[in-house]
N, C-alpha and C positions, 0 to 999 in steps of 0.2 A: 351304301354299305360301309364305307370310311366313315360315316355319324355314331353307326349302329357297336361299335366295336368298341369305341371310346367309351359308351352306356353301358356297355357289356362289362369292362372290365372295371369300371368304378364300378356298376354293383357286386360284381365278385368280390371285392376288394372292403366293401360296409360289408357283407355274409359273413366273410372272414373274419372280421376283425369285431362282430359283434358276441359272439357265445365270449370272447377273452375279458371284455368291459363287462359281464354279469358274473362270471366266476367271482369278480375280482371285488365284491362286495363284501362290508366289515362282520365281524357275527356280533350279532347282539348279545352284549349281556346281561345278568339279571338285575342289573339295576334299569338297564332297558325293559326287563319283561315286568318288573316292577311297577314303574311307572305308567306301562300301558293300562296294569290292571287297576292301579291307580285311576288312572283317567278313564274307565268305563265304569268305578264305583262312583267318581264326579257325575257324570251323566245318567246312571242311575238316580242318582239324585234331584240332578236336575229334572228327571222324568215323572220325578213323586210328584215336584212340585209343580207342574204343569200339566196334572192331566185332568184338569176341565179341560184342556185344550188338548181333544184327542189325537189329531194328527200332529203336534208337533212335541208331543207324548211319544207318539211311535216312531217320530225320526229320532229322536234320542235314543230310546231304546235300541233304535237299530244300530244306532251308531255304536253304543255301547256294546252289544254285541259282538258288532266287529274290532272291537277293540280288546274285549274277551279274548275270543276267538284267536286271533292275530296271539295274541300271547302266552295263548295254550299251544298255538303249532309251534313260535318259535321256541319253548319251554320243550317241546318234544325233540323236538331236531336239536337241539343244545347239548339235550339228553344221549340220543344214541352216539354223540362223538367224541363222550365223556369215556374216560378208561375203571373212575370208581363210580357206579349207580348213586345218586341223590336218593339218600333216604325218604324223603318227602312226594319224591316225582308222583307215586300212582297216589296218594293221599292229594295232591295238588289237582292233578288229571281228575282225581273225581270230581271232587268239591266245585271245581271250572266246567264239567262235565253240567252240574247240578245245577248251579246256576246259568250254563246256558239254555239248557231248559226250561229254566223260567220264564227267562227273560223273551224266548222264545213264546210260551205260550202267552204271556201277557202281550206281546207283538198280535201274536196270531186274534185273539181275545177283539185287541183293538180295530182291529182289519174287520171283521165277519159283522163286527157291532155296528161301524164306521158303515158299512154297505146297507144294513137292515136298518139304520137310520134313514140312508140316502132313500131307500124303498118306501119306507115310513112317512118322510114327508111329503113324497111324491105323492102317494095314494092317498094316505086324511089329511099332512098338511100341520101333523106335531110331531115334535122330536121324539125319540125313541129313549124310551127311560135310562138315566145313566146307572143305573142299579149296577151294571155291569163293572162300572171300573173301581170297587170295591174289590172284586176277583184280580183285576190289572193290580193294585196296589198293593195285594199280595204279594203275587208274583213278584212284583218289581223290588218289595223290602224284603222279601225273602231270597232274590238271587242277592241284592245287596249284603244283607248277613254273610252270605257263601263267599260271594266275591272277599269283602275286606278277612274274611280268614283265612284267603289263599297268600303265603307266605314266600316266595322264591329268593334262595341264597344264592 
C-alpha cells in the first residue's frame, strides 16, 4: 500500500501539470504558414519528377498534402483570433481547398492503379499500363498552380 501511493501521487502530479505545457505553445505566424506552403509546392514538385516511381510519388504527395493541410488549419485558427478579418482569408481557404483536392485525387489515382497493377502481374505477369499517371500529373501541376498562388500576409 505505502509503494502504491507514491505512484499515485506522481501521476496526479504529470495529469496536472501536463494540459499547462500544451497551452503554453508559440502561434505560428504567417511567415510560418508561408513556408509550410512553401514546402508542400517543393514536394509537389518533387512528385512530378518522380513519378515513374509510383509509390515514392505518393509518399510525396502525401507528405505534401500534410503540409497543405497543416497550413490551412493553422491559417484558420490565426484567423478567428484576429479582431480585423484578412481580406484574403476565404480566397486562400479556397484556392488550399482546390488544390487539396487534387493532390488528393492524384494520391487516390495512384493507390487504386498501384493495387490493379499488383492484380495484374499476379494473374498474366505484365505490368499494368502507366497511361494513368498522365491524370496523376495533372492533378499534381494543377494543385501545384493553386498552391504557389496562395498568398498569406
Amino acid at each position: 500500500m505505502s509503494r502504491v501511493l507514491p505512484s499515485v501521487l506522481t501521476l496526479m502530479l504529470l495529469l496536472m501539470a501536463a494540459p499547462a505545457s500544451t497551452s503554453a505553445q508559440p502561434r505560428r505566424t504567417s511567415s510560418d504558414i508561408q513556408a509550410q506552403i512553401q514546402k508542400s509546392a517543393d514536394l509537389q514538385r518533387q512528385a512530378l519528377q518522380v513519378l515513374t516511381e509510383p509509390e515514392r510519388a505518393e509518399r510525396l504527395i502525401g507528405n505534401a498534402y500534410a503540409e497543405l493541410q497543416t497550413a490551412m488549419s493553422t491559417m484558420l485558427i490565426n484567423a478567428s483570433g484576429q479582431k480585423s478579418p484578412d481580406p484574403l482569408l476565404k480566397l486562400n481557404e479556397q484556392r488550399m481547398r482546390q488544390a487539396l483536392s487534387h493532390l488528393q485525387q492524384a494520391s487516390d489515382m495512384l493507390k487504386v492503379n498501384r493495387s490493379l497493377a499488383t492484380a495484374s502481374q499476379s494473374q498474366e505477369g505484365t505490368p499494368e499500363s502507366g497511361a494513368y499517371l498522365g491524370v496523376v500529373r495533372n492533378n499534381v501541376e494543377q494543385a501545384l498552380r493553386i498552391t504557389s498562388s496562395v498568398l498569406v500576409f
